[in-house]
C-alpha positions in Angstrom: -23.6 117.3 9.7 -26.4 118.8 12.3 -29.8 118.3 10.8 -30.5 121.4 12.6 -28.3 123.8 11.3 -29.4 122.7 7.7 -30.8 125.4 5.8 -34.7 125.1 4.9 -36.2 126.4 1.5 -39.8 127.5 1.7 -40.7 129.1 -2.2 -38.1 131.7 -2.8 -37.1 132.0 1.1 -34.5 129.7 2.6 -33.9 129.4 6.2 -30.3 129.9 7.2 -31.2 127.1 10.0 -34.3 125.2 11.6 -34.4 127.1 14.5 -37.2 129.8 14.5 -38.3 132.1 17.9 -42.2 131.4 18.6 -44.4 134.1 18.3 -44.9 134.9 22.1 -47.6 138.0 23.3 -45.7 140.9 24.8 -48.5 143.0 25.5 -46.2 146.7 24.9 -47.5 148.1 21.9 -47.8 151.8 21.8 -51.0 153.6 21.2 -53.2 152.1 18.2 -51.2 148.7 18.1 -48.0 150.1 16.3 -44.4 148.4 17.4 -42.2 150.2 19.9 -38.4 149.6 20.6 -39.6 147.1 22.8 -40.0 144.8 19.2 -37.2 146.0 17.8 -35.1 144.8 20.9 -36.7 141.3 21.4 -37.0 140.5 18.0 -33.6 142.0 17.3 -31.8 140.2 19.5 -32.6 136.9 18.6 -31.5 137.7 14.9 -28.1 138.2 16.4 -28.6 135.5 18.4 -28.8 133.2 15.5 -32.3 132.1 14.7 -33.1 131.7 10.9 -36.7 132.8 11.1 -37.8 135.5 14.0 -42.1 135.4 13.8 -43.7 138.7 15.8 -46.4 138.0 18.3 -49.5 137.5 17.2 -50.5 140.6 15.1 -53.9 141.6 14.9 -55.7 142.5 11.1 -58.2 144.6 13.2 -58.6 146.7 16.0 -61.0 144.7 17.5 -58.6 141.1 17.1 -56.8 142.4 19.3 -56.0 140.4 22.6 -55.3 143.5 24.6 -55.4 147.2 23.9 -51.3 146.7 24.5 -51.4 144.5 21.5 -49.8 144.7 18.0 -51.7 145.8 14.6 -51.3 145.7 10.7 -54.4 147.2 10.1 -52.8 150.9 8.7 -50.0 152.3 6.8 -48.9 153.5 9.9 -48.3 150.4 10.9 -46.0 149.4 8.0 -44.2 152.5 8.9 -43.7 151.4 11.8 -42.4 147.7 11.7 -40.4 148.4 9.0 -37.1 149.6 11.4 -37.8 145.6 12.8 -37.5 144.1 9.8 -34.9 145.7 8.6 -32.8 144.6 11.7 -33.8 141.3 11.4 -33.0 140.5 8.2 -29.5 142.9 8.3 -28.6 140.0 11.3 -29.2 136.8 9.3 -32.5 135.5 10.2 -36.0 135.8 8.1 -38.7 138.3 9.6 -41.9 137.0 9.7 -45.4 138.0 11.1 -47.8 136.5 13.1 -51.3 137.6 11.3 -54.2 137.2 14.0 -57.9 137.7 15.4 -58.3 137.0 19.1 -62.2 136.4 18.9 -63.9 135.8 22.2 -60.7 135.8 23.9 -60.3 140.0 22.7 -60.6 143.0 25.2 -58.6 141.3 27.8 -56.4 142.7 30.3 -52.6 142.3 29.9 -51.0 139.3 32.0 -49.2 141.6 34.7 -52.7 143.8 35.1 -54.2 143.4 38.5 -57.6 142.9 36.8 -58.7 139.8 35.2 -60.5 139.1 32.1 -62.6 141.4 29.5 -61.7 145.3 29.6 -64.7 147.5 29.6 -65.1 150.2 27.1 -64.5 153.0 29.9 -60.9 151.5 29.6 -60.4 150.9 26.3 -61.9 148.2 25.7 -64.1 146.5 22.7 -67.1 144.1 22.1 -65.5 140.6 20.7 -66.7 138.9 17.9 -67.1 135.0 17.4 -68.4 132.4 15.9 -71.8 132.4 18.4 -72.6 135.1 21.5 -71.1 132.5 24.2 -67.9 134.2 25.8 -64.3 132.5 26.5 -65.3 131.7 30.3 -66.7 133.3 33.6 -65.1 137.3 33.4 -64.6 137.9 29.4 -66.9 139.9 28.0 -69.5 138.3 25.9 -68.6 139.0 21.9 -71.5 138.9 18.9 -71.8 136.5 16.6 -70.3 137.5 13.0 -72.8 137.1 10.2 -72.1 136.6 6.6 -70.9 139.9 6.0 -69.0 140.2 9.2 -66.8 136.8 8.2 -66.0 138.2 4.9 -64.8 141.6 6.4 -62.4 139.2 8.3 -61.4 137.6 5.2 -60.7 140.8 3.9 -58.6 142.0 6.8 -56.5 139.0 6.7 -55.6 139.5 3.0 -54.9 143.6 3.5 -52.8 142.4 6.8 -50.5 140.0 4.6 -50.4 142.8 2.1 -49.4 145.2 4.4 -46.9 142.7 5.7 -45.1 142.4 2.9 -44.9 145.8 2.2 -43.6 146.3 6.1 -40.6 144.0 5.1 -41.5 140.5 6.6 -40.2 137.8 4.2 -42.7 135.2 5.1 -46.4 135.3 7.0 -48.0 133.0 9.5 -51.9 132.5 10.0 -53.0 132.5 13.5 -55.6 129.9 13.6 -54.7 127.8 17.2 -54.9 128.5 21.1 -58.4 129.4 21.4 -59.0 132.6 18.4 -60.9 133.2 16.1 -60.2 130.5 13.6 -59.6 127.8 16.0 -63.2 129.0 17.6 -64.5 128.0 14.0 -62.9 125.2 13.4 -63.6 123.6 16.8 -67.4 121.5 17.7 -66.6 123.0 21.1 -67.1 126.6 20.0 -68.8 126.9 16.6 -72.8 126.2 17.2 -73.3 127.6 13.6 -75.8 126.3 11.4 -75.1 128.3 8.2 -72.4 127.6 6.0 -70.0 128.1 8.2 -70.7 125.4 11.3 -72.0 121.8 11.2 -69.6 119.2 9.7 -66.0 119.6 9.6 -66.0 120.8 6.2 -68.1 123.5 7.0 -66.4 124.6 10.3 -62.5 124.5 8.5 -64.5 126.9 5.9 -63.6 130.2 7.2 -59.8 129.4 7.9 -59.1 127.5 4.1 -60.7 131.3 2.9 -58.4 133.2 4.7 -55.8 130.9 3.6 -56.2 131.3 0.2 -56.6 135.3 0.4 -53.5 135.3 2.1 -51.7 133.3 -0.8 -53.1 135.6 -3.5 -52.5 138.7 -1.4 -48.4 137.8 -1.4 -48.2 136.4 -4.5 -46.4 132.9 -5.3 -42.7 133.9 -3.5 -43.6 134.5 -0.2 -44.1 131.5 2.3 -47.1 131.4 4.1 -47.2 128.9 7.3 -49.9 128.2 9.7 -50.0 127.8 13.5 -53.4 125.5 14.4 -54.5 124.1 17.7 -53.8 120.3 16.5 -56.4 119.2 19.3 -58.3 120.7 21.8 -57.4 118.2 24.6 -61.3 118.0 25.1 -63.3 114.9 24.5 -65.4 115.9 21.8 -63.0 118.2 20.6 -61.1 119.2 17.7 -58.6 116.0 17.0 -55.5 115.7 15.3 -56.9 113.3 12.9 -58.9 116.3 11.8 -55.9 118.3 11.9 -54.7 115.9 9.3 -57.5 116.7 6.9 -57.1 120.2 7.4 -53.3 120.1 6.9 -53.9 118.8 3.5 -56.7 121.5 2.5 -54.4 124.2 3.3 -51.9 122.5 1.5 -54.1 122.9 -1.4 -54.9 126.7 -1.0 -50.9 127.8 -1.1 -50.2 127.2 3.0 -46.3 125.7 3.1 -45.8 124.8 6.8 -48.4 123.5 9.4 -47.3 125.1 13.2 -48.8 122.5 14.9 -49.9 123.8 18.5 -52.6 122.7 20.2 -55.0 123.8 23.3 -56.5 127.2 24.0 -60.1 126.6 23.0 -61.5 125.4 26.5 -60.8 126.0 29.6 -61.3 121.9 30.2 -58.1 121.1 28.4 -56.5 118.5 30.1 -52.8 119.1 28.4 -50.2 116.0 28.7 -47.2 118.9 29.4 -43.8 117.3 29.3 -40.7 118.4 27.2 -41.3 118.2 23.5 -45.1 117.2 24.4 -46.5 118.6 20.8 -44.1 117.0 18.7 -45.9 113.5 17.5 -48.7 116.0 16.7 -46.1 118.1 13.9 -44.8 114.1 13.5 -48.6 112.4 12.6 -49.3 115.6 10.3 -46.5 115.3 8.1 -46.7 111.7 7.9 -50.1 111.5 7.3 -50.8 115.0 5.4 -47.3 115.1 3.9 -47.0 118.1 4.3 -44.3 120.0 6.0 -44.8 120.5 9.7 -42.8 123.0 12.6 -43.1 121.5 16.2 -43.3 123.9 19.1 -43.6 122.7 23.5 -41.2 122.7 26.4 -38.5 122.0 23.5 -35.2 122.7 25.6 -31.9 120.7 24.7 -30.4 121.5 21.5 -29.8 117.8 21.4 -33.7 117.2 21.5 -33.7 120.1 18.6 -31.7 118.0 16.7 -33.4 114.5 16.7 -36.6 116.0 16.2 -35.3 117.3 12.7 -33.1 114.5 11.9 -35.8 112.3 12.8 -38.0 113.4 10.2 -40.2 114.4 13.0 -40.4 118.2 11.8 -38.9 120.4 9.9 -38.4 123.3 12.1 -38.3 123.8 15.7 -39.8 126.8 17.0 -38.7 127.9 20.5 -40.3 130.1 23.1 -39.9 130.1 27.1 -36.2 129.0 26.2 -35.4 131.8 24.0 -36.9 134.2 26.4 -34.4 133.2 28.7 -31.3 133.1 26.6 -31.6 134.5 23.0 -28.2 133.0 22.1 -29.9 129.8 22.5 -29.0 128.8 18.7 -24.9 130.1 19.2 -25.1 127.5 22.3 -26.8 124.7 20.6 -24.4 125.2 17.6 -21.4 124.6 19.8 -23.1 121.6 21.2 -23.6 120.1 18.2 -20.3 120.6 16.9 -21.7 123.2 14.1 -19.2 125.9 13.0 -21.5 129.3 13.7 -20.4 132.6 12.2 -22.1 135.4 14.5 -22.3 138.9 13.9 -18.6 140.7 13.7 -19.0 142.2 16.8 -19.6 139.0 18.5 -16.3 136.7 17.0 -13.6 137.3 19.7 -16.2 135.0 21.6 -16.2 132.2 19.3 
């Protein structure tokens, strides 16, 4: 039997399958942050395609966590409105809708990937002032953000809990915290980024502060059914960086607060990353944090060959695979690694005269 293709329980949620589609920008939202058919479609489609859980891009609890103006919100009832057609889709094809909850920090007010400009957006065009951890911007071209004070963080603890809320209300089965690739709550939890000398920078403990809050706001905002993951930068690349031995620690803290997968990622803080990239060049990160931290881990990276896919899980390596690039290029991916594997797959109606 494919290791795979083995259903995964997570509180009152269970996975059809392993295979879950990465949340991955797409910088289309209509005015305000609200979902157009451009979601339904992407997401959509790889719910027919066969993936057990389908996570949005990263979604942002404010207006001002946004990456983009183009980006997505849950910040507004209008916004439940208006992801609730995508989750209703998604779960109708099989798969488990799930949302991406985010705050870009210094890396907000940018301009969309395909934009001829570069960098932070000025206000003339839409754009915001970021906030972070300190008044030091991403790099040379984004705009410089403010530093949050005391009252500042806990309005972001706030907007994390009303997001999840909101979430659940929009129809997404299960919620992901956005705390890697550079935003706001890696910026905390990183020595590279947080400066701090409050209670919120200084010693590790200190600097995993802010994220282990909006963990446990999160839990209590979806009650005790809903699963609640967590994608983290699992180490900055950087000497004198975030490691994954911290990433170990911290695994096991937001185990404690309610959190029941670790997304381990890694990268985004610094623009001195020096990333190993090869296929599957993340895993023994998701590997070392559920051996270590015992807690259940989903490995994401240049993952391409539903054989690979498979040892990872059977290996005890993780216990999901979450794909990106690949599924970008062929959202059938999971109906192809099923017939790889040897895996009877039972697609949509529509679909079976191709079987």
């Amino acid at each position: 039997m494919s290791s795979l293709f083995t259903p995964l329980a997570l509180r009152a949620v269970t996975l059809p399958n392993r295979i879950a589609m990465a949340p991955m920008c797409q910088y289309s939202a209509g005015p305000d942050g609200l979902p157009t058919d451009w979601h339904l479609i992407h997401l959509g489609s790889r719910a027919v395609g066969g993936a057990g859980l389908v996570l949005t891009e990263a979604t942002a609890v404010l207006p001002e966590g946004r990456i983009s103006p183009q980006d997505t919100g849950l910040w507004s009832g209008a916004h439940v409105d208006a992801w609730r057609p995508v989750t209703a889709f998604v779960a109708a094809h099989g798969a488990v809708p799930a949302v991406q909850l985010a705050h870009a920090g210094f890396k907000a007010s940018t301009y969309r990937p395909w934009a001829p400009e570069r960098g932070g957006v000025p206000d003339a065009e839409g754009g915001w002032t970021p906030v972070a951890p300190g008044s030091e911007p991403f790099t040379a071209g984004y705009r410089t953000p403010t530093s949050l004070d005391e009252a500042g963080i806990a309005g972001v603890v706030e907007a994390f809990a009303a997001g999840a809320e909101r979430a659940v209300d929009a129809g997404f089965a299960a919620v992901e915290i956005h705390a890697a690739h550079g935003y706001l709550l890696n910026e905390f939890l990183s020595p590279l980024t947080n400066h701090r000398t409050d209670g919120y920078g200084g010693d590790r403990a200190a600097r995993m502060r802010l994220t282990l809050e909006v963990a446990r706001a999160v839990r209590a905002a979806v009650g005790e059914d809903v699963p609640v993951l967590t994608r983290i930068s699992a180490t900055d690349w950087v000497e004198g960086g975030w490691t994954i031995d911290d990433s170990v620690v911290l695994a096991g803290e937001l185990a404690g607060v309610g959190v029941d997968l670790v997304d381990a990622s890694s990268g985004g803080v610094s623009v001195d990353q020096r990333v190993p990239l090869g296929p599957g060049y993340q895993v023994p990160l998701a590997a070392q944090i559920r051996r270590d931290a015992g807690v259940p881990t989903g490995a994401v990276g240049l993952i391409v060959e539903p054989e690979h896919a498979e040892q990872i899980v059977a290996g005890g390596e993780a216990d999901l695979v979450l794909l990106g690039r690949e599924l970008l290029r062929d959202p059938y991916w999971p109906r192809r690694a099923a017939a790889k594997l040897g895996v009877a797959y039972s697609g949509p109606a529509q679909y079976a005269r191709a079987a």
